[in-house]
N, C-alpha and C positions, 0 to 999 in steps of 0.2 A: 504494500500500500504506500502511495507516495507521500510523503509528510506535506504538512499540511503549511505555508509559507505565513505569518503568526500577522505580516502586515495588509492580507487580503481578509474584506471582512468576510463570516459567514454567508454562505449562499446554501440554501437546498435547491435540488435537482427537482422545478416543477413538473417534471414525468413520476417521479418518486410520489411524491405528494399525491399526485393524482391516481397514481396505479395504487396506493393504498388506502386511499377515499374509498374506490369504489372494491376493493376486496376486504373492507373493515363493513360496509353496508353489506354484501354478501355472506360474510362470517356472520352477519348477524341475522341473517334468513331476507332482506330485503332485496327484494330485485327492482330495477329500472321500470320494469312493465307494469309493477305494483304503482310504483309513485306516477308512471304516464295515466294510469286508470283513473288516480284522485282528480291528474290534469284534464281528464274527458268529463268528468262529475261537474268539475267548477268550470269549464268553457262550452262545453255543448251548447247550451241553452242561447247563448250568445252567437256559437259557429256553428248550425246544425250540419257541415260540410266537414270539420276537422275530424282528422283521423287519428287513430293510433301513433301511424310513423312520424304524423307531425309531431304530438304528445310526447313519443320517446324522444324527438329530436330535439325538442327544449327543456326535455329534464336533463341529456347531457348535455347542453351547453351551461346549462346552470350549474350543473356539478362540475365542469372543468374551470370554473370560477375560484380561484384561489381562496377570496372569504370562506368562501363557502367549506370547500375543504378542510380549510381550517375549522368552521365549524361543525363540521360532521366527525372531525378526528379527534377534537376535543370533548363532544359529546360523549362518544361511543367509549371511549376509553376511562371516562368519568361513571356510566355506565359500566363499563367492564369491573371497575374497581369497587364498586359498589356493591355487582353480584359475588368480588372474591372476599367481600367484608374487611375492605386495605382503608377505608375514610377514617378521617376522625371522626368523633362519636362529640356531639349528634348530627352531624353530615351524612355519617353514615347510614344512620336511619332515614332520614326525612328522603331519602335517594332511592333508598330500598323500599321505603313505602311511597313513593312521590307522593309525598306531602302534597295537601291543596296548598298552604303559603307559601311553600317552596317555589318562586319563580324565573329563578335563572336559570333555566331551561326554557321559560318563554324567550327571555330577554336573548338567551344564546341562538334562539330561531330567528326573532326578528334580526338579526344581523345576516341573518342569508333572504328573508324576506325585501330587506331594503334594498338588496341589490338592484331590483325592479322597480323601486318608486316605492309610494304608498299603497297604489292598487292593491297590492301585496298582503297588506295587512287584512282590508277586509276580506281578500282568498283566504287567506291563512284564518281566521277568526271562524269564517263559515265553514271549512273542513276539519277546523279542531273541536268546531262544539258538535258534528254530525260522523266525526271519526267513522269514516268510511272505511270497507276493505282493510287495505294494507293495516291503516289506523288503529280499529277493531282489533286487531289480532297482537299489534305491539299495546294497546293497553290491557291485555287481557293477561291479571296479576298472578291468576294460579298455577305456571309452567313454573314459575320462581326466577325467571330472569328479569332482570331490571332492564326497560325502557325508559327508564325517566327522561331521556333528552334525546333520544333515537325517536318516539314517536312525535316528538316535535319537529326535530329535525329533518322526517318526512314528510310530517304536512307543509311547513317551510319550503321545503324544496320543491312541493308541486305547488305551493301557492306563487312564487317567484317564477317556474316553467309559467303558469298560467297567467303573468302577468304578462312577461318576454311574449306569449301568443297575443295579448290582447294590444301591447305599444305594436307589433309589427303588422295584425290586421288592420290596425288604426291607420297606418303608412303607407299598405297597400291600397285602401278605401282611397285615401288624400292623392295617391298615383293615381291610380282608374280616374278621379273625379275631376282635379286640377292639373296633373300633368307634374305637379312638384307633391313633396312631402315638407316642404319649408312652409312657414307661415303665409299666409297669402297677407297681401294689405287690406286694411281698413280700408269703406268707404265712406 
């Protein structure tokens, strides 16, 4: 291994980063197609035309979003430690039972929600109180593994995909209509 020169600051390799984003959501039973699903539940209604492959395609571009990674690696691992009972006590409780005032697991989703704007928020609000599919199955407490910030972190990530669909049909709409996607002038 080549040493490491002491005046070059830190860097990670964001393939690294991202190749274990997405095998830490896998390690933990979540697939891509689960979180596209929640993105078909909160945009249908809106696109009756969008599909699946659209859906997958802006949950990965979301997830190859650096924040985001960061958030999902620190979730899952916060989670991990909680189910090997490694927190200090009472973190370690309030994580193993996710506490209701326990909220920075909210606060750690809306940082991968803000990536989109605010849209985001109300997706994200509407798929965490109707915890759909994927959702369902990570708040369900009796397997004994702790979700406290995985099942956030998935609805985050499709509420963020489903914003990315709703700015770029918005731009597509403003193409078709005006010929630009720029503000048009006042008259």
């Amino acid at each position: 291994m080549a040493e490491m020169d002491a005046n070059i600051p830190y860097s990670l390799n964001s393939k690294k980063v991202a190749e274990a984003t997405r095998s830490l959501l896998k390690e933990r039973g979540v697939k891509v197609e689960e979180i596209a699903e929640l993105v078909m539940i909160l945009q249908k209604k809106y696109y009756p035309n969008l599909t699946m492959e659209e859906c997958m395609q802006n949950v990965d571009a979301v997830l190859s979003k650096r924040e985001v990674q960061n958030a999902v690696l620190t979730g899952i691992q916060l989670d991990k430690l909680a189910e090997e009972g490694k927190l200090i006590s009472p973190l370690q409780e309030m994580l193993a039972n996710d506490e209701g005032l326990y909220g920075v697991d909210e606060v750690l989703a809306f940082s991968i929600v803000n990536v989109y704007g605010s849209i985001g928020f109300t997706n994200y609000g509407y798929i965490d109180k109707l915890k759909p599919g994927v959702l369902e199955r990570l708040n369900d407490k009796t397997d004994g593994d702790v979700h406290t910030f995985l099942d956030d972190i998935v609805g985050a990530v499709a509420a963020a995909a489903s914003s990315r669909i709703a700015h770029r049909k918005q731009a597509e709409r403003e193409l078709e209509l005006y010929g630009t996607t720029e503000e048009l002038p006042k008259d």
